[in-house]
Biopython code that builds the backbone (N, CA, C, O; Angstrom):
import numpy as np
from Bio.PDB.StructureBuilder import StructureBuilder

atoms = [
    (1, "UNK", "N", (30.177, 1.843, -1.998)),
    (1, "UNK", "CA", (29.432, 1.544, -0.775)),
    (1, "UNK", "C", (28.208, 2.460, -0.648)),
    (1, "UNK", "O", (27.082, 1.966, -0.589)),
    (2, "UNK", "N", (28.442, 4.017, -0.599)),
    (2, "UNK", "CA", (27.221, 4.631, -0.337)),
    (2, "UNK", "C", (26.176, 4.418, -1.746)),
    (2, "UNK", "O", (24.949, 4.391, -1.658)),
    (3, "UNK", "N", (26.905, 4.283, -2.967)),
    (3, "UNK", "CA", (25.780, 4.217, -3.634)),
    (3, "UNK", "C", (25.218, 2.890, -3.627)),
    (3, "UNK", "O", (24.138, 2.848, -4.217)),
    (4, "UNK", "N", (25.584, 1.861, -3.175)),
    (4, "UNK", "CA", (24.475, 0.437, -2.974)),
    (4, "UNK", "C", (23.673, 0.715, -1.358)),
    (4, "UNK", "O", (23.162, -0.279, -0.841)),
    (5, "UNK", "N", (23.592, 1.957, -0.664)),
    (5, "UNK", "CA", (22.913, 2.006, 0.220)),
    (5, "UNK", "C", (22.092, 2.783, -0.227)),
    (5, "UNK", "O", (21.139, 2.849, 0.550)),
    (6, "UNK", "N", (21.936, 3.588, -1.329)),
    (6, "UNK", "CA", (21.060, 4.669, -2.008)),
    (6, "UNK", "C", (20.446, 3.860, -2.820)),
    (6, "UNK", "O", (19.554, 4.528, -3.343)),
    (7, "UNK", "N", (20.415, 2.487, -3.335)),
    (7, "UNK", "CA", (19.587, 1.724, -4.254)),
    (7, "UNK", "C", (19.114, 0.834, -3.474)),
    (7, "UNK", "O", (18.059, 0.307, -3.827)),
    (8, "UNK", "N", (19.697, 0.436, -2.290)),
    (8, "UNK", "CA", (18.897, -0.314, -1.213)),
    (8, "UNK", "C", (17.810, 0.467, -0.489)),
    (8, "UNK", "O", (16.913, -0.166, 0.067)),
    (9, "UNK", "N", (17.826, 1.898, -0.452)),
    (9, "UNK", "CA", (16.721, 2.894, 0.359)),
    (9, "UNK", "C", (16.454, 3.374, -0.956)),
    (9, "UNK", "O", (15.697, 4.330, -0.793)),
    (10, "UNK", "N", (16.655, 3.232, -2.075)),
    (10, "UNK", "CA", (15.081, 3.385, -3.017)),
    (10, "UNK", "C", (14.384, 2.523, -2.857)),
    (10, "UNK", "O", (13.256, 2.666, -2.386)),
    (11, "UNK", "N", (14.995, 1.158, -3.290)),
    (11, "UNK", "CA", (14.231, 0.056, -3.419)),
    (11, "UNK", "C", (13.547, -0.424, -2.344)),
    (11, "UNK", "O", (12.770, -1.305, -2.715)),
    (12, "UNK", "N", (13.494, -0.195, -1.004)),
    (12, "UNK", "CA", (13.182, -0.059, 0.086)),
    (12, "UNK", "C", (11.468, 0.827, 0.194)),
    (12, "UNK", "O", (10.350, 0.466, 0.561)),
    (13, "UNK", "N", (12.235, 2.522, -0.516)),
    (13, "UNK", "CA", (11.379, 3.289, -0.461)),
    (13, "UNK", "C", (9.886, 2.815, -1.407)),
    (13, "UNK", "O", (8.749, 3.062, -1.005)),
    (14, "UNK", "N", (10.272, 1.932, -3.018)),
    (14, "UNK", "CA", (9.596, 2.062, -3.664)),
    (14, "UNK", "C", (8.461, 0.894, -3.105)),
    (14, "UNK", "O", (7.241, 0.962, -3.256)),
    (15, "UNK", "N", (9.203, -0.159, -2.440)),
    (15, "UNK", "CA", (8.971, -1.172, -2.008)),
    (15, "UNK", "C", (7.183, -1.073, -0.785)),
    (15, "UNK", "O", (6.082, -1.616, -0.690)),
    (16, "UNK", "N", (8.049, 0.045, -0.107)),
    (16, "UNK", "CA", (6.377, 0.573, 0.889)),
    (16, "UNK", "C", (6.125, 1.008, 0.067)),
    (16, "UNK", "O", (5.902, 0.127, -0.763)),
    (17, "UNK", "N", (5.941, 2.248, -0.459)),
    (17, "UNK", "CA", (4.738, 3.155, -1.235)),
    (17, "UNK", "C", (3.789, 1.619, -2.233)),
    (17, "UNK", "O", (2.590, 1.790, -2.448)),
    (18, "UNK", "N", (4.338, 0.511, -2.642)),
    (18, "UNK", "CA", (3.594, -0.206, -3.166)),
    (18, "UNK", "C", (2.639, -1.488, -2.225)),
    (18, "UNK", "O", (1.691, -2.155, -2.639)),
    (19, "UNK", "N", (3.229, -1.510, -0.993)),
    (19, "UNK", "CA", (2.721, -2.249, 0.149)),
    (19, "UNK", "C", (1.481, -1.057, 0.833)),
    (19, "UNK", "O", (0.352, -1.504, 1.038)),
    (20, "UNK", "N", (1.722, 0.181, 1.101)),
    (20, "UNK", "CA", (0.762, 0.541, 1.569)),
    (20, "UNK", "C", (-0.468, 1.494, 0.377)),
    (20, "UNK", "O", (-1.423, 2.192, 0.717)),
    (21, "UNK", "N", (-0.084, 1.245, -0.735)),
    (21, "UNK", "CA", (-1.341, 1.618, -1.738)),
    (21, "UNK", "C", (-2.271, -0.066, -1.800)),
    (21, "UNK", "O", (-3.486, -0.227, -1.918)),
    (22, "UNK", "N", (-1.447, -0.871, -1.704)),
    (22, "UNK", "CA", (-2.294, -2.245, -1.548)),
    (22, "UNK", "C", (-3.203, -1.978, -0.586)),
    (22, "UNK", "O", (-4.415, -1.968, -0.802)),
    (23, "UNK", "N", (-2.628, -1.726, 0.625)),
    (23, "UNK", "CA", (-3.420, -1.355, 1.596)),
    (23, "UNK", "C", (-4.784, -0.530, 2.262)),
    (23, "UNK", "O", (-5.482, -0.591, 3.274)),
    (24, "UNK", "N", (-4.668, 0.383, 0.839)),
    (24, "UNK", "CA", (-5.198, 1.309, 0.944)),
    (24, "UNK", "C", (-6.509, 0.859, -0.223)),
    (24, "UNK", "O", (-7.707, 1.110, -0.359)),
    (25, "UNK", "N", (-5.782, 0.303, -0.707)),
    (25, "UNK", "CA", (-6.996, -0.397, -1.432)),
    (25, "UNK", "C", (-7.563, -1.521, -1.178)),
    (25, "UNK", "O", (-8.625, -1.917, -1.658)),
    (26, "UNK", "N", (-7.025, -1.953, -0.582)),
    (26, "UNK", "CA", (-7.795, -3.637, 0.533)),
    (26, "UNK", "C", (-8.879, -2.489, 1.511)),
    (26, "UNK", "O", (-10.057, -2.557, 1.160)),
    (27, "UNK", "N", (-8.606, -1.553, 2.584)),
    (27, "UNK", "CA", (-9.047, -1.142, 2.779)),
    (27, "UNK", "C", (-10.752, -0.332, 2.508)),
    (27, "UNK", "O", (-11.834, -0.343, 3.094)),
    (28, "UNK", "N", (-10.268, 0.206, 1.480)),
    (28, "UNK", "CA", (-11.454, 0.744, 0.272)),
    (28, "UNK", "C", (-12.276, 0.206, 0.344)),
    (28, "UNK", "O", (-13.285, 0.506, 0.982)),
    (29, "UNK", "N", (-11.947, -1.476, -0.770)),
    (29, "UNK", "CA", (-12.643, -2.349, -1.142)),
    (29, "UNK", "C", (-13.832, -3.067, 0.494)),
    (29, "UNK", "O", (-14.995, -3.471, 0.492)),
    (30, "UNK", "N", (-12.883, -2.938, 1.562)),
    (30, "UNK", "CA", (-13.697, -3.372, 2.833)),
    (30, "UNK", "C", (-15.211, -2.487, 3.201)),
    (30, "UNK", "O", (-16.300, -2.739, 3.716)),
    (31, "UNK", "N", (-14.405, -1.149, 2.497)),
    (31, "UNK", "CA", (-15.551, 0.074, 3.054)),
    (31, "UNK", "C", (-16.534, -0.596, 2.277)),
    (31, "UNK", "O", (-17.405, -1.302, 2.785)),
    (32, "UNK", "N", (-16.390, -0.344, 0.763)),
    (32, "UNK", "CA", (-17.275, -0.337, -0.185)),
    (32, "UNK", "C", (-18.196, -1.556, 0.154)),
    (32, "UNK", "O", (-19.125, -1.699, -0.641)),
    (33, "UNK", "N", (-18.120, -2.537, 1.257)),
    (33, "UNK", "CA", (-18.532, -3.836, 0.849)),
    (33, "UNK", "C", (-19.079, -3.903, 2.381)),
    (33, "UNK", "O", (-19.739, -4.865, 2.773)),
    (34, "UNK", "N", (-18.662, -2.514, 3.424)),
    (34, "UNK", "CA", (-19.319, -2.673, 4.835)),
    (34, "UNK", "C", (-20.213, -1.798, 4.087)),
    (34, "UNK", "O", (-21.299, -2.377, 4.095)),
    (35, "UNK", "N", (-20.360, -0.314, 3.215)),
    (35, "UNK", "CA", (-21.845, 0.162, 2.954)),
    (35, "UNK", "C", (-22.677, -0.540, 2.226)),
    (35, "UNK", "O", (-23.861, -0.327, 2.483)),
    (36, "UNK", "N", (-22.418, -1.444, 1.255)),
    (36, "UNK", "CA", (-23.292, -2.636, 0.758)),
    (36, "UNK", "C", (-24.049, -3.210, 1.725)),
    (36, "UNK", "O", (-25.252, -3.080, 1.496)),
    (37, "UNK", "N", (-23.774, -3.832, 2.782)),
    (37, "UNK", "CA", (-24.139, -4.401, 3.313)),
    (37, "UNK", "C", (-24.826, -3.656, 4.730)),
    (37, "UNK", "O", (-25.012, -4.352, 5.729)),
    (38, "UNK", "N", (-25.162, -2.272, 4.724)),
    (38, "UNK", "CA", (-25.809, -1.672, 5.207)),
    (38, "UNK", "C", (-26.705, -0.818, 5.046)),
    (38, "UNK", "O", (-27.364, -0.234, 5.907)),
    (39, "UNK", "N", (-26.766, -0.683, 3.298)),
    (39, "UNK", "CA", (-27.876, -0.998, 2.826)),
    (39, "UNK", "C", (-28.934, -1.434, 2.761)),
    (39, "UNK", "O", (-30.002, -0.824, 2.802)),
    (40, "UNK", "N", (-28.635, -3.177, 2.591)),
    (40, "UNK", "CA", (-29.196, -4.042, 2.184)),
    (40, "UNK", "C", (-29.474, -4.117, 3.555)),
    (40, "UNK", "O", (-30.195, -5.014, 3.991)),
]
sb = StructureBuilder()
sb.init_structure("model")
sb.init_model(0)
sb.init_chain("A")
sb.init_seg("    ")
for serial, (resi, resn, name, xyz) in enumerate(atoms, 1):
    if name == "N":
        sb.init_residue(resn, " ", resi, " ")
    sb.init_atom(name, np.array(xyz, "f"), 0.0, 1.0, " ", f" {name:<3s}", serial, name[0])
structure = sb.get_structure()
C-alpha cells in the first residue's frame, strides 16, 4: 500500500515539474514575441 502511494506522488511529482516547465516556456516564448513586437 504505502509503496503504490510513493509511485503515485512521484509520478504526480514528475508529472508538474513537466506541466510547469511547459509553462514556463509558453511563457518565454510570449515575452520573446511581446519584445518583437515592440520593436517593430
Amino acid at each position: 500500500m504505502n509503496l503504490t502511494f510513493r509511485k503515485i506522488e512521484e509520478f504526480s511529482k514528475a508529472f508538474f515539474i513537466e506541466k510547469v516547465s511547459i509553462l514556463e516556456a509558453f511563457l518565454f516564448v510570449l515575452n520573446y514575441i511581446h519584445i518583437l513586437l515592440l520593436k517593430d
